[in-house]
C-alpha positions, -999 to 999 in steps of 0.1 A, spaced: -504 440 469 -503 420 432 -535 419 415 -553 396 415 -550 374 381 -585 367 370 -602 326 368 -598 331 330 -573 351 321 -563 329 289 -602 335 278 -597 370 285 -561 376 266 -578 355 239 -605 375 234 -581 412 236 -559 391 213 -591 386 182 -598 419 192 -566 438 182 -571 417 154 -601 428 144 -590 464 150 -562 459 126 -579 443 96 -606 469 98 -575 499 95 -557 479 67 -591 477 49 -595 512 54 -564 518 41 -556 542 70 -520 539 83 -509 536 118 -503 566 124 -535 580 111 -551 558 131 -528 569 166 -535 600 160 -573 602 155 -577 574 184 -554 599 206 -527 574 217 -498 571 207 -481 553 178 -469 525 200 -499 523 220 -520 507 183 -489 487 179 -495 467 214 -530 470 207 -531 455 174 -498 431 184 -515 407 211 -504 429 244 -524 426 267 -510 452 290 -531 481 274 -562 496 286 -594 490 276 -601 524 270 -573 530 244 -590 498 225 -623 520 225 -609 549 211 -590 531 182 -621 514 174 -645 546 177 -616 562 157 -622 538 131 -660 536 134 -660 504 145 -688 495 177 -683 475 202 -716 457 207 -722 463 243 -756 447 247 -771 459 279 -786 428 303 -820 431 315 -832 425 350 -806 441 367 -814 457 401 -805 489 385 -833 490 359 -854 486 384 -868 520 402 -853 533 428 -878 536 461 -859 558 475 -857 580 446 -874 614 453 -883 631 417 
């Protein structure tokens, strides 16, 4: 069975799109090369080149490691309220 395409999925390409965008003006104003850049990340050379080229098809986790290979942070700001902040009831410790 196909996947599912997502309600969004222009918002979503858009936002991988500014993304790799992002990931490639912060490597050119490091002055790093490409390959530098693979290599520390740990993909491959083509792998930065969809990444930084508006493909979508790659994995978030390869956009991760060329931005932690960079020093760049993602922002992940945690939501509060969640059921899992709460404790756990049933939690024996």
């Amino acid at each position: 069975m196909p996947a599912r395409t997502p309600i969004n999925a222009s918002t979503a390409a858009d936002k991988l799109i500014a993304l790799g965008k992002q990931i490639r003006a912060h490597r050119k104003a490091l002055r790093i090369s490409a390959t530098a850049a693979a290599e520390a990340a740990g993909v491959s050379r083509v792998t930065l080149y969809r990444i930084e080229s508006d493909e979508p098809s790659v994995t978030m986790g390869a956009y991760l490691n060329a931005m932690e290979a960079q020093g760049m942070d993602f922002g992940i700001i945690k939501p509060t309220g969640l059921a899992a902040d709460a404790p756990n009831e049933n939690r024996k410790g």
